[in-house]
N, C-alpha and C positions, 0 to 999 in steps of 0.2 A: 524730628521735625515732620510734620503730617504723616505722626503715626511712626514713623522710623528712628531706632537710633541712631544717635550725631556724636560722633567722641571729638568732636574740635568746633574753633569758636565759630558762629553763624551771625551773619549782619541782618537784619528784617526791614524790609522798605514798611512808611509807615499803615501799607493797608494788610501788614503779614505776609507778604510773598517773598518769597527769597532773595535777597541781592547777589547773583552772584557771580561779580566781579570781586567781591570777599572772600578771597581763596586762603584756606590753609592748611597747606600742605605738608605740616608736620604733626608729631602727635608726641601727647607727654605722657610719663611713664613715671613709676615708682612715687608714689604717693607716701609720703609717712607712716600710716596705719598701715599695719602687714597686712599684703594681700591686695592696696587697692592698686587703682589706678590713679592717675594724674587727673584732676578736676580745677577745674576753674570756680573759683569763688564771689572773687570782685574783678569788676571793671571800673576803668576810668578812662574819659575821652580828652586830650589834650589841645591846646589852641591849634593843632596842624592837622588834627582830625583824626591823629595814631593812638592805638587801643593800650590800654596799661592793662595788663593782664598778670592777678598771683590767684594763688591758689593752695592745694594738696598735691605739690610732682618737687620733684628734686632734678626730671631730666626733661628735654627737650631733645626726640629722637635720640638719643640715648648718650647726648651730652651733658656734664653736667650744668644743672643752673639751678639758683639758689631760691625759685619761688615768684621769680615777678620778671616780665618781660614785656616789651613795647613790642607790637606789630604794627608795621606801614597802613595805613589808611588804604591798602588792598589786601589787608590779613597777612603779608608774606612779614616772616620774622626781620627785627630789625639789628641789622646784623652791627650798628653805632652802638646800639645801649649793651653794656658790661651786665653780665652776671655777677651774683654775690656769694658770697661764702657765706654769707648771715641767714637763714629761712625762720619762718614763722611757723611754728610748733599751732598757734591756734591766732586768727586774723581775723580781728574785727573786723576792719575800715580799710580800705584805699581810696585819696583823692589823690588829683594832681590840682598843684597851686597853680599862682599867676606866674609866676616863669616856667611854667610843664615839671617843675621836681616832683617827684611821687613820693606820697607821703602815706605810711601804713601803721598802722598800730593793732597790736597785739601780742601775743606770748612770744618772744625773738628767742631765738638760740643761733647765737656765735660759735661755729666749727671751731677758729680761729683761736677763741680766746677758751671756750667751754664754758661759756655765761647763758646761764636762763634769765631771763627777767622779763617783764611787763614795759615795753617801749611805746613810744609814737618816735619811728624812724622818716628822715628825710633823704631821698637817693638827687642825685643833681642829676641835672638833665641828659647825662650820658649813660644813667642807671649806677654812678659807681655811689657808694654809700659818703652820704657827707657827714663828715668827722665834727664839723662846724655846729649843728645842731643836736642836743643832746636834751632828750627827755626820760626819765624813767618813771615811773608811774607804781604807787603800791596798793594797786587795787587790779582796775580794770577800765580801759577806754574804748568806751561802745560808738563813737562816733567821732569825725575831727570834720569841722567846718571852716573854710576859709572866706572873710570878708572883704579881706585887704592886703595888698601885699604884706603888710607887717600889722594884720589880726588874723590870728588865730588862733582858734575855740577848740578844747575838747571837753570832753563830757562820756559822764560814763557812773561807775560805783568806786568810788577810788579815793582816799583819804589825804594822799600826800604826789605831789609832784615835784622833781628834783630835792626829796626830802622838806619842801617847802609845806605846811598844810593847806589843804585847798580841798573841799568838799564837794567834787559830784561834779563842777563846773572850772575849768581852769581856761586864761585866756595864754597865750605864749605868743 
């Protein structure tokens, strides 16, 4: 930030000067690819104003968590939302819907089970993984749009959804 590196998240008032009452005070580590560090990739802001943050880290301060975490609308971690055993090997998309669930897609790997595969995952608003929604996808999903409580879009290169065919555009 003006010139300086920043290894954690920054909030920008809208003329680029710092907010900073957006403190965070922790730092992620261990990255997937040997050697990095913990990066941030997507963001998503929910209706209470708290950050949804995944990435490339496996640790927060050198706890483990699984790739996606909520911070307080003053950056400090939110110590409510669960971590997951499940991480994203490679993450297109994060949005959070109209009830704040966060919703991601891309390459998942389950610890748990040892499943690769091409997901669009839904977490419930505590961050634990909801069992209830299941997508797999045999392609690739570059984007998930939500219009309605009960529409939503994704879109991507991808041939088949829940084994169903559906070309390039699928509503769920």
């Amino acid at each position: 930030y003006n010139g300086q590196p920043v290894k954690q998240v920054i909030r920008l008032f809208p003329d680029g000067t710092l907010d900073t009452s957006f403190k965070t005070p922790w730092t992620l580590t261990q990255g997937l690819n040997a050697g990095s560090w913990g990066t941030v990739t997507h963001i998503a802001i929910d209706s209470r104003n708290n950050v949804v943050i995944a990435g490339d880290y496996t640790h927060v301060d050198n706890a483990a968590r699984g790739g996606i975490l909520r911070l307080n609308s003053d950056g400090q971690l939110d110590s409510t939302f669960r971590s997951t055993e499940r991480i994203y090997l490679t993450l297109n998309d994060l949005i959070v819907d109209l009830d704040d669930r966060p919703l991601m897609a891309g390459r998942l790997y389950d610890h748990r089970t040892s499943i690769d595969s091409t997901h669009v995952a839904r977490f419930n608003s505590d961050g634990s993984w909801d069992n209830t929604f299941r997508c797999v996808v045999d392609g690739q999903v570059s984007s998930i749009r939500v219009f309605s409580r009960d529409t939503l879009f994704v879109f991507g290169e991808f041939h088949t959804v829940n084994s169903v065919a559906r070309q390039n555009v699928a509503r769920l």
